[in-house]
N, C-alpha and C positions, 0 to 999 in steps of 0.2 A: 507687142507682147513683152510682160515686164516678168525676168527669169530670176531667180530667186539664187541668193549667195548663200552658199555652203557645200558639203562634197558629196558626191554621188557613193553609191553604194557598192559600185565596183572600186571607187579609190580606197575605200575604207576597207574592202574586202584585201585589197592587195597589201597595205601599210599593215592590218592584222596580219598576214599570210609572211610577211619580212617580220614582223616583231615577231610571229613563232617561229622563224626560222634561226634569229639572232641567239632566241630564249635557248633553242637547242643546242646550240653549239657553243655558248657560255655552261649548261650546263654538265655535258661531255667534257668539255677542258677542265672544268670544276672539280670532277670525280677524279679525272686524271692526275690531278694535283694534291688533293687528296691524298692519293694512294702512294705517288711518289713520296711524301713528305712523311707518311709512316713508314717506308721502306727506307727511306734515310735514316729516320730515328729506331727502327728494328738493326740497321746494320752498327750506326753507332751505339745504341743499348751495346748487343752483341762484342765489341771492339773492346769496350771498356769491361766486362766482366770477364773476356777472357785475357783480356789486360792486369785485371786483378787478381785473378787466378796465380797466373804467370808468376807473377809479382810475390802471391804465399807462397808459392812453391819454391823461390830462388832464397826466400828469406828465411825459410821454416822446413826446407828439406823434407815436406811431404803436400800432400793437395789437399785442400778444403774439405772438411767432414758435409757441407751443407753451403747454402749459398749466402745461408744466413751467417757462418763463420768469417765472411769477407766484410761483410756488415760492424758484426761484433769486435772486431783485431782491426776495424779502420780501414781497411784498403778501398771500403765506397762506403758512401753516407748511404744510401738504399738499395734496394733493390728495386727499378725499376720497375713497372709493369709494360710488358709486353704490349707496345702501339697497335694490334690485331686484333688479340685478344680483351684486352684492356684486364688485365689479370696478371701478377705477379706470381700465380699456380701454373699457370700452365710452362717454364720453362721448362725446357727438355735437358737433364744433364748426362751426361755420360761420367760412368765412374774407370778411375784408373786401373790397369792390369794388376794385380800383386806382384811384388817387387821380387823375383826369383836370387839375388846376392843376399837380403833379407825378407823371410816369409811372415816374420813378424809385426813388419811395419804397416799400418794402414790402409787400405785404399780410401780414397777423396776421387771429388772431380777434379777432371781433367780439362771437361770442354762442356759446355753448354748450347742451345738451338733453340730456334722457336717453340711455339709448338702448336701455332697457329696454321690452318689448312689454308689452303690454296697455293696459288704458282705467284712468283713474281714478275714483274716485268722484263726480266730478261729470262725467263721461260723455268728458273728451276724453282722448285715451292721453298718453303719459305722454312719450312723445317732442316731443309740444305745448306742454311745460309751458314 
């Protein structure tokens, strides 16, 4: 009897059953990189505008009317958009206390935050950062 060259249908089932097992877990490590690598660029966004902040404030003796002001006086060429969101509206600023030695001076931001929902990878959301 003369048997015929090519794979049976159990090998084929198993080579497909590893290729979707490979698929999976290149796709899980995928997301996970992903998500990493907006969390790096959400914390350095974050680093540099309250880097810039910092920066008016030491120069100009009082805090940023807008975020746009750090823009406009130089201190960043943009204002990023928010890696989550993909949106430049949604940051979260906080405005500074009124200055009780003088009650006349301004309040500006202070500090800024996400303002994108969820947790991040090391469990605190993202609006904490």
């Amino acid at each position: 009897m003369r048997r015929c060259k090519g794979f049976t249908l159990i090998e084929l089932l198993v080579v497909m059953a590893i290729v979707v097992l490979l698929a999976g877990v290149g796709m899980t490590l995928y997301g996970t990189s992903v998500t990493r690598a907006k969390e790096a660029a959400l914390s350095e966004d974050l680093f540099q505008m309250r880097k810039a902040i910092d920066e008016y404030y030491a120069d100009k003796q009082k805090y940023p009317s807008s975020l746009d002001a750090l823009v406009s006086d130089k201190y960043l060429r943009e204002i990023k958009a928010d890696p989550f969101t993909l949106s430049v509206e949604t940051w979260q600023t906080t405005m500074s206390e009124p200055d009780a030695a003088n009650p006349s001076a301004e309040t500006g931001i202070y500090n800024v935050k996400s303002g994108a929902p969820g947790t991040g990878s090391d469990g605190r959301p993202y609006s904490e950062w």
